[in-house]
C-alpha angles and dihedrals in degrees: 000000000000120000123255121189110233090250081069097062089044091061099049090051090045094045085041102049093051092053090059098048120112092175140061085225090054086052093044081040090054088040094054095047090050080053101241121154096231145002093263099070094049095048095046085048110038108009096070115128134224123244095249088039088057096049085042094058099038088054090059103047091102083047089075124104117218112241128235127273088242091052094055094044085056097044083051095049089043085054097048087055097058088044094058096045 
């Protein structure tokens, strides 16, 4: 098996959890456990994206479903909780 240093792996958790967030509170969440101080290190080091997943995920933006008022209530309530802790 080659050998890969342990910033390595950092980095594919960090590149692959973000991948797999849905939340702003799943990205401050991934931020906190790789020890950043805040959101915007983690996004300026591991949330750049490539050239053809930037065109991907542009080309989908009309793809997306609004969601219901119930669902956003709940997203913002979720928010302000974070926010008083």
């Amino acid at each position: 098996m080659p050998y890969y240093s342990p910033h390595k792996f950092r980095h594919g958790h960090a590149t692959y959890s973000i991948s797999k967030a849905v939340t702003v509170a799943d990205l401050k969440a991934i931020s906190q456990n790789l020890m950043h101080s805040n959101l915007s290190i983690t996004d300026g080091v591991y949330a750049v994206l490539s050239e053809n997943e930037l065109s991907e995920r542009i080309g989908k933006l009309g793809d997306i479903k609004p969601e219901s008022n119930e669902e956003i209530i709940h997203q913002l309530e979720n928010i302000l909780q974070m926010l008083k802790k």
